[in-house]
KETOR-566441 format. One record per residue (C-alpha): x, y, z; residue number from 1; residue in one letter; chain. Coordinates in steps of 0.02 Angstrom, whole numbers, plus 50000, padded with zeros to 5 digits. Example, Ala and Ser with C-alpha at 12.3 -4.5 7.8 and 13.67 -1.06 7.14 Angstrom:
BEGIN
NODE     xx     yy     zz    k  r  c
NODE  50615  49775  50390    1  a  A
NODE  50684  49947  50357    2  s  A
***
This chain:
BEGIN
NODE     xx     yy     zz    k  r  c
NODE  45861  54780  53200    1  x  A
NODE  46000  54734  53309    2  x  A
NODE  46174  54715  53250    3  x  A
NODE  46301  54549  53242    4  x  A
NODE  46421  54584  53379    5  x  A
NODE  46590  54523  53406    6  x  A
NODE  46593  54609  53585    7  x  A
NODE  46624  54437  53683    8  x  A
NODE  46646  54533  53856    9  x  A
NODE  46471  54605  53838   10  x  A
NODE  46403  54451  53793   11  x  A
NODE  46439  54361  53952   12  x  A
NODE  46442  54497  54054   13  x  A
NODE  46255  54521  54028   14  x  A
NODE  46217  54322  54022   15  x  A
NODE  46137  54347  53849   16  x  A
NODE  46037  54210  53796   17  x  A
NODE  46133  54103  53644   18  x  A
NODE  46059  54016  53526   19  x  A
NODE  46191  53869  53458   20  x  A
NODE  46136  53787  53290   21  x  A
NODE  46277  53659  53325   22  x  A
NODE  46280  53503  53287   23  x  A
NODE  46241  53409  53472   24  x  A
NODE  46394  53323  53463   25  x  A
NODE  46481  53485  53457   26  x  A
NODE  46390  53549  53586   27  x  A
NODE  46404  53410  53704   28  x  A
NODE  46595  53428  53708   29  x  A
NODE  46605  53602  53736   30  x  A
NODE  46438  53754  53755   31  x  A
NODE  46421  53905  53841   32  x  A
NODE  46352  53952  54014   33  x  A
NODE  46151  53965  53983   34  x  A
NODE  46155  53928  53787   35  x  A
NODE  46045  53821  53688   36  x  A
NODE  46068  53705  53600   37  x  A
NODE  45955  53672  53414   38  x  A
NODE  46050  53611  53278   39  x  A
NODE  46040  53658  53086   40  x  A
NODE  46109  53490  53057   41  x  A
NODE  46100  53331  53161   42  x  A
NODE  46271  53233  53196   43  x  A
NODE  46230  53104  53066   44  x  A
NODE  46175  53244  52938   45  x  A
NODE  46335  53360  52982   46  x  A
NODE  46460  53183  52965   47  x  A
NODE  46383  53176  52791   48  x  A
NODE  46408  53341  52741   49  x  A
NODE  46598  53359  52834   50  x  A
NODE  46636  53212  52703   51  x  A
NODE  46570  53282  52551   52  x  A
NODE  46662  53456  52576   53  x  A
NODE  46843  53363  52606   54  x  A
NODE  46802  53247  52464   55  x  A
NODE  46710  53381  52333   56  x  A
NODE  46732  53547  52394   57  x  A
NODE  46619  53689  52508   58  x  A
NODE  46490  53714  52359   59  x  A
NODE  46445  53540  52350   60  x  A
NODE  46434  53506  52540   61  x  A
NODE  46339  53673  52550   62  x  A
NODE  46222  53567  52423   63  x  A
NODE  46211  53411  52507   64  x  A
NODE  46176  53527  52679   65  x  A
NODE  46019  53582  52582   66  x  A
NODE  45953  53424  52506   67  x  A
NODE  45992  53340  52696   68  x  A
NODE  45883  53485  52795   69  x  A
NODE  45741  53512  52691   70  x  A
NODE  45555  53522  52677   71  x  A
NODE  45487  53458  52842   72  x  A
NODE  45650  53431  52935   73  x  A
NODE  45713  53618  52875   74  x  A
NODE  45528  53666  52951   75  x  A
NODE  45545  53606  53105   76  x  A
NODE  45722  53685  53133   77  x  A
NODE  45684  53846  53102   78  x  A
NODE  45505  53856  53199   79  x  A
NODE  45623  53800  53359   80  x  A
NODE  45739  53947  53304   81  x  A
NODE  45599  54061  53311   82  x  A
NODE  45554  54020  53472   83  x  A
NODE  45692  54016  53538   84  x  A
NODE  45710  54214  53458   85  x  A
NODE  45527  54253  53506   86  x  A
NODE  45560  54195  53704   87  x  A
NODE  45750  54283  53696   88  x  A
NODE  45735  54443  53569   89  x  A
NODE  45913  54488  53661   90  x  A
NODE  46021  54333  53624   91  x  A
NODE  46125  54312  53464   92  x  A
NODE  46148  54125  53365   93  x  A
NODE  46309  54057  53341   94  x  A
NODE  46375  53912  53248   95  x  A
NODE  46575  53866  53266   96  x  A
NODE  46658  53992  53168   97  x  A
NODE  46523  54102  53130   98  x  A
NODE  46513  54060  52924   99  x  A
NODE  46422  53955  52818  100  x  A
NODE  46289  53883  52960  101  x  A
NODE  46269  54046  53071  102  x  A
NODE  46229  54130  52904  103  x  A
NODE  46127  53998  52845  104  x  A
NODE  46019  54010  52998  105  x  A
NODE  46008  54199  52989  106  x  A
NODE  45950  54166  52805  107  x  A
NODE  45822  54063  52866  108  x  A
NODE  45759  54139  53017  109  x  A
NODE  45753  54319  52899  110  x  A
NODE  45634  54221  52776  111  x  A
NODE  45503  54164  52917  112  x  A
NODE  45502  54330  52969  113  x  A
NODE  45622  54361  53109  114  x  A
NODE  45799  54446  53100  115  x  A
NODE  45932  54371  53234  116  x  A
NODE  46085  54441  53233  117  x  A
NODE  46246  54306  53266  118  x  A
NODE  46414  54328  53344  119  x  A
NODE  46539  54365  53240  120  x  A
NODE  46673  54231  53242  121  x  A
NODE  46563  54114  53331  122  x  A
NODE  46579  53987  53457  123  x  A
NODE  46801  53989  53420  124  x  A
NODE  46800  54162  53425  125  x  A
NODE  46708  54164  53599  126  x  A
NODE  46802  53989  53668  127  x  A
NODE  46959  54098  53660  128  x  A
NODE  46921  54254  53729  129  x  A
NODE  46884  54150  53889  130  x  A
NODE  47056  54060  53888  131  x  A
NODE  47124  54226  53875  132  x  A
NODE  46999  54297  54018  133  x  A
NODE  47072  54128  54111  134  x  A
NODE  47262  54173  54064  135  x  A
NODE  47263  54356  54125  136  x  A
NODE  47193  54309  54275  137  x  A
NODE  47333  54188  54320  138  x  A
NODE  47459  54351  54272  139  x  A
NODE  47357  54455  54338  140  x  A
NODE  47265  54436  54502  141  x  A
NODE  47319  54389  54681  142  x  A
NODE  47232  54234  54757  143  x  A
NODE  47216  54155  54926  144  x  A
NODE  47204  53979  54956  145  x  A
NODE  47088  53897  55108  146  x  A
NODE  47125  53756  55180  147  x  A
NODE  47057  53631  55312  148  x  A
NODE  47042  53455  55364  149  x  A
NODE  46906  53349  55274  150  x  A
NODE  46721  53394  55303  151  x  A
NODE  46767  53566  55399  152  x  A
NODE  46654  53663  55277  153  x  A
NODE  46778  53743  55156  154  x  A
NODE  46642  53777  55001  155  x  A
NODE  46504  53828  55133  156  x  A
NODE  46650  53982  55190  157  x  A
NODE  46687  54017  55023  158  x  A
NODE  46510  54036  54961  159  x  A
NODE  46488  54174  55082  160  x  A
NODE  46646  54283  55005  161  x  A
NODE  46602  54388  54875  162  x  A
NODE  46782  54371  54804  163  x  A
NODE  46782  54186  54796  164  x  A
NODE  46803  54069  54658  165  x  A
NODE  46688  53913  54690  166  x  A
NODE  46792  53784  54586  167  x  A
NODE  46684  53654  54658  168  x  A
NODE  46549  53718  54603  169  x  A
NODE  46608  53742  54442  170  x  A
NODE  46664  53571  54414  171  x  A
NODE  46499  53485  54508  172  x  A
NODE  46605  53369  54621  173  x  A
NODE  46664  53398  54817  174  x  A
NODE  46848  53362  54780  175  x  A
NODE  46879  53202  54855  176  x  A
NODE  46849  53032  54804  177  x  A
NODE  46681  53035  54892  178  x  A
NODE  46638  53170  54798  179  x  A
NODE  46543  53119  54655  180  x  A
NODE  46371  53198  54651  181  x  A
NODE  46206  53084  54563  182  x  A
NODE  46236  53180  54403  183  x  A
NODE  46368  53196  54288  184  x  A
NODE  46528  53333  54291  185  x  A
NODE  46506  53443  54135  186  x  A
NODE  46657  53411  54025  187  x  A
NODE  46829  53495  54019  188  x  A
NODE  46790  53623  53921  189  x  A
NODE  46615  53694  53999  190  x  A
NODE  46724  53682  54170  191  x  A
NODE  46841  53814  54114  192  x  A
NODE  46701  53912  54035  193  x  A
NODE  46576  53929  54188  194  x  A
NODE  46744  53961  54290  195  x  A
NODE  46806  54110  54166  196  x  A
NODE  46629  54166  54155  197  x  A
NODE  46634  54182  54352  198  x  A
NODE  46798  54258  54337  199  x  A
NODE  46773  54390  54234  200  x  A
NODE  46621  54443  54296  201  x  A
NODE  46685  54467  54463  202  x  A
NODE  46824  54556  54395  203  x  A
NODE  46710  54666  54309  204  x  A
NODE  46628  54695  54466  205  x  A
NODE  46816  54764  54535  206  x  A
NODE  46877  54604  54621  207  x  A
NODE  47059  54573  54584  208  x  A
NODE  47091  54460  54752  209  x  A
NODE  47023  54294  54738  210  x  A
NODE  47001  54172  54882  211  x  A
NODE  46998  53987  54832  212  x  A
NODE  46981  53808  54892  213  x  A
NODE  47163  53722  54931  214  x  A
NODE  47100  53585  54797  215  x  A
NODE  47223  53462  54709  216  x  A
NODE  47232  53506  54515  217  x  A
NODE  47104  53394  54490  218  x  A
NODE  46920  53398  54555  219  x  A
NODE  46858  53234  54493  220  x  A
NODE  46875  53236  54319  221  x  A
NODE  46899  53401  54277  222  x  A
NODE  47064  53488  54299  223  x  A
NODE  47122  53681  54350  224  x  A
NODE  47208  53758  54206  225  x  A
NODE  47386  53721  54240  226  x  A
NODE  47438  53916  54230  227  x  A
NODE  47291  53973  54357  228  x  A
NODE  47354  53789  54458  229  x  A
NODE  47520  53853  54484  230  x  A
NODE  47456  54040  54545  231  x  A
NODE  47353  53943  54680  232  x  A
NODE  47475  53833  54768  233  x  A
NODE  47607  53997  54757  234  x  A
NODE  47494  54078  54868  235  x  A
NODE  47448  54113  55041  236  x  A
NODE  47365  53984  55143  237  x  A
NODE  47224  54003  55272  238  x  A
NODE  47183  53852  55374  239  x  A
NODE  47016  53827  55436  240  x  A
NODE  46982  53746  55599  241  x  A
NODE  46825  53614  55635  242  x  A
NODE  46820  53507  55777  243  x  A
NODE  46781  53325  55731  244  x  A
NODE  46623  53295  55776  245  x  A
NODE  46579  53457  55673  246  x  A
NODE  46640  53377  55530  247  x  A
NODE  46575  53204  55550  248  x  A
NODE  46406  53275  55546  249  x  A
NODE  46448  53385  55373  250  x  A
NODE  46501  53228  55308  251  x  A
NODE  46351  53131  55356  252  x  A
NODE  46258  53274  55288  253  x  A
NODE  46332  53309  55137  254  x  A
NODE  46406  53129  55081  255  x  A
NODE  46245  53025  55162  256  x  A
NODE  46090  53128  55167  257  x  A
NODE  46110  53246  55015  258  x  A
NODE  46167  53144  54924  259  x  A
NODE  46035  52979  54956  260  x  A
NODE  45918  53130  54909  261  x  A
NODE  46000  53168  54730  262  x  A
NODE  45971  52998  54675  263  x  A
NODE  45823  52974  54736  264  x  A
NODE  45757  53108  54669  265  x  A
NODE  45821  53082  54494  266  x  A
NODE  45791  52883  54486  267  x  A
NODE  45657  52847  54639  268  x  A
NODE  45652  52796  54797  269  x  A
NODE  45708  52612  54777  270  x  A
NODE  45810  52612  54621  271  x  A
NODE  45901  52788  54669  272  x  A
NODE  45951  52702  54845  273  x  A
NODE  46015  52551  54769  274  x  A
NODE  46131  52693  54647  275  x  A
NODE  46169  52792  54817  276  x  A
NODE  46236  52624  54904  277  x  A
NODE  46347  52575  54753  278  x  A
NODE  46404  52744  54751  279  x  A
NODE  46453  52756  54928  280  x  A
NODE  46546  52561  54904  281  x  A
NODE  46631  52607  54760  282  x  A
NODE  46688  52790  54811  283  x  A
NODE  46763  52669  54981  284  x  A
NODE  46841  52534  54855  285  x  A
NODE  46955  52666  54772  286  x  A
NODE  47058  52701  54938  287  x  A
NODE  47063  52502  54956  288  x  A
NODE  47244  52518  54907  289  x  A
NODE  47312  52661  55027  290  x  A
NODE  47187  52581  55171  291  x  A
NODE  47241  52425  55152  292  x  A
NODE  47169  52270  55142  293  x  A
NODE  47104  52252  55327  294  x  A
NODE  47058  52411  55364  295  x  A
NODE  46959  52430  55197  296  x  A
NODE  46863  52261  55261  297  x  A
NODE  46818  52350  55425  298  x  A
NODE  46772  52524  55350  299  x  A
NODE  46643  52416  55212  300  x  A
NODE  46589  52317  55360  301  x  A
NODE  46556  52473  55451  302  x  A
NODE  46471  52555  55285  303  x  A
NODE  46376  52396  55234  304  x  A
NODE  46294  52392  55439  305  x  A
NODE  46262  52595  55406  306  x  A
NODE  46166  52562  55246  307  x  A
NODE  46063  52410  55307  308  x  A
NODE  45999  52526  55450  309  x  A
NODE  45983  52665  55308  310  x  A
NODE  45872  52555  55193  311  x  A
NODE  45762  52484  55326  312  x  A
NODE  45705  52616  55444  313  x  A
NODE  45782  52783  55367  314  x  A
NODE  45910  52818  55501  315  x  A
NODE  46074  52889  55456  316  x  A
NODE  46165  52903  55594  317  x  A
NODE  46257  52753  55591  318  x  A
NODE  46351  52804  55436  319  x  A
NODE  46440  52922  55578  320  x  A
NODE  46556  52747  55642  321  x  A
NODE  46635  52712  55451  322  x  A
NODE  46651  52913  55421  323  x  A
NODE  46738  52918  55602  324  x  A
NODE  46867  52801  55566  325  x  A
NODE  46882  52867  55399  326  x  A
NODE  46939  53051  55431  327  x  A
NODE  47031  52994  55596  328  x  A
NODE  47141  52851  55490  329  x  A
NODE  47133  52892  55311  330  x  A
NODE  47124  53090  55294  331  x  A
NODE  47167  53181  55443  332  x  A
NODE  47351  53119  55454  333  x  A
NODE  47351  53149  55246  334  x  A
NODE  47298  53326  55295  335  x  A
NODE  47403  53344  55448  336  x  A
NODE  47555  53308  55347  337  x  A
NODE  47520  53435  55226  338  x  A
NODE  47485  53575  55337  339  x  A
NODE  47630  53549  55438  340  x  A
NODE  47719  53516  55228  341  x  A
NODE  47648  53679  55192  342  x  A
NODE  47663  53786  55368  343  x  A
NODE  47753  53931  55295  344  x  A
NODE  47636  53963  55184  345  x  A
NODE  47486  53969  55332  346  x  A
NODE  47470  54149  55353  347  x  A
NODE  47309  54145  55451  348  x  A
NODE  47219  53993  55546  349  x  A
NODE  47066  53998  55655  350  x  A
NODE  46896  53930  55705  351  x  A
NODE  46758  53983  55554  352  x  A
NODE  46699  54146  55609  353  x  A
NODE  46882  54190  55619  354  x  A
NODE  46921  54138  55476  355  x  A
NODE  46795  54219  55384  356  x  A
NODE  46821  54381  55470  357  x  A
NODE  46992  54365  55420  358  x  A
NODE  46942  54340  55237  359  x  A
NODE  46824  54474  55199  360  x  A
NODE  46949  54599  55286  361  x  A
NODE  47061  54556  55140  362  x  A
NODE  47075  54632  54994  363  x  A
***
């Protein structure tokens, strides 16, 4: 029989399969890397029960808890939790605290046979040992920022460093106000998990310099802790260097192709272009303001033209006359003034085998 643990670092150091009996509600605003989510109590059943322990006491709700998840519905909860222990006979359950519905669980999963042992302090407990695993790394570790005009292939560098942090990645979004993928961002909270999760396991691994993207605090909707933030833009700079048509093409790519492809693939052919267009229109309308009236006209012209041709015959290449005028109007002098803002900083710039040489040489 396997012991409850309270050893948090092991836990997500070896990715160990977690069962969280939750309610979904809970889980939805805040889960771990890889867990699962099956609830003792549904959100309805765990409102009910919340009220009954404020208004009578923990016995009572405990009570109501029992009377709510019985008979069939108690069934049905606990075969799922002994599958879920059958398929993972490494993981551990864990409920918020690690009381009254981890143990009730264990109870339960004990009397149909199976012993499961839970983390001790539960999802709280766990939630703050990655803060903390986010914290020291801000006091801790050196980091190197890189930086580049629009489209010049920042994430596609990183993802070849061993010591990088893919915050990207982490928050599902490509940083700019195209950069919206055909699926949600997780929330807040599983941002800053999956990124301490990455963190520490690197760490683990003996990396203590970290190379990251030169990314505003926030990447769509999710935001850098404000700590780690302020350790990022205090750091060196490398600037990456893509010619234009280079990154016209990533663009087209990355912002056209791909990402057609993601909603297709999630909502069909016709309905998932129709998503992809409105996407691309309203990602444009958000700049209207710092284009300008006229020039916003044009560039939707431009974009409206591209995704006619798109829609009837497949080609994507005229998509390349409304990104053109974007980067060379909109983001290249944005990013030219904050180079040139941020030139003492630039302690290395170069084409991308350069730069990446450069990068993997430091340590």
């Amino acid at each position: 029989m396997r012991l409850c643990t309270d050893d948090y670092r092991k836990i997500f150091l070896s990715g160990a399969p977690l069962l969280d009996v939750r309610a979904p509600v809970e889980f939805a605003k805040g889960a771990f890397p890889g867990s699962d989510n099956r609830p003792l109590m549904n959100d309805d059943e765990r409102h009910r029960v919340g009220i009954c322990y404020k208004q009578h006491g923990q016995e009572a709700a405990v009570r109501l808890g029992h009377r709510l998840v019985a008979d069939e519905i108690k069934a049905a909860r606990v075969q799922a939790w002994v599958e879920f222990a059958n398929a993972h006979p490494e993981g551990y359950l864990y409920c918020f605290r690690g009381g009254t519905r981890s143990n009730i669980s264990q109870q339960w999963l004990r009397e149909a046979g199976v012993d499961y042992p839970l983390v001790t302090g539960g999802y709280k407990a766990m939630r703050g040992f990655l803060i903390d695993t986010l914290d020291s790394a801000a006091e801790q570790c050196r980091f190197i920022q890189l930086g580049g005009m629009t489209g010049c292939g920042k994430t596609e560098l990183l993802q070849q460093l061993e010591h990088s942090l893919d915050l990207e990645g982490c928050a599902h979004h490509r940083g700019s106000s195209f950069g919206r993928h055909a699926t949600p961002q997780p929330s807040q909270i599983n941002f800053e998990n999956t990124l301490a999760v990455d963190v520490l396991r690197k760490r683990a691994a003996g990396v203590e310099h970290f190379v990251v993207e030169d990314e505003n605090r926030a990447i769509g909707s999710c935001h850098v802790p404000l700590d780690l933030h302020r350790r990022f833009i205090d750091s060196p700079l490398v600037w990456l260097d893509e010619s234009l048509e280079q990154r016209i093409e990533r663009i087209r790519q990355e912002y056209v192709v791909k990402l057609a492809a993601e909603f297709q693939d999630a909502q069909g052919a016709e309905t998932g272009f129709q998503a992809f267009a409105a996407r691309l229109r309203e990602s444009l309308a958000k700049l209207t303001k710092r284009l300008g009236q006229e020039r916003y006209r044009r560039l939707a012209e431009s974009m409206e033209n591209a995704l006619y041709q798109q829609s009837i015959n497949g080609d994507t290449r005229p998509h390349e006359d409304w990104i053109n005028s974007l980067l060379r109007e909109y983001y290249d002098p944005m990013y030219a003034y904050q180079s040139e803002k941020q030139s003492k900083r630039i302690i290395f710039r170069g084409n991308r085998k350069e730069v990446l040489e450069f990068l993997q040489t430091e340590d």
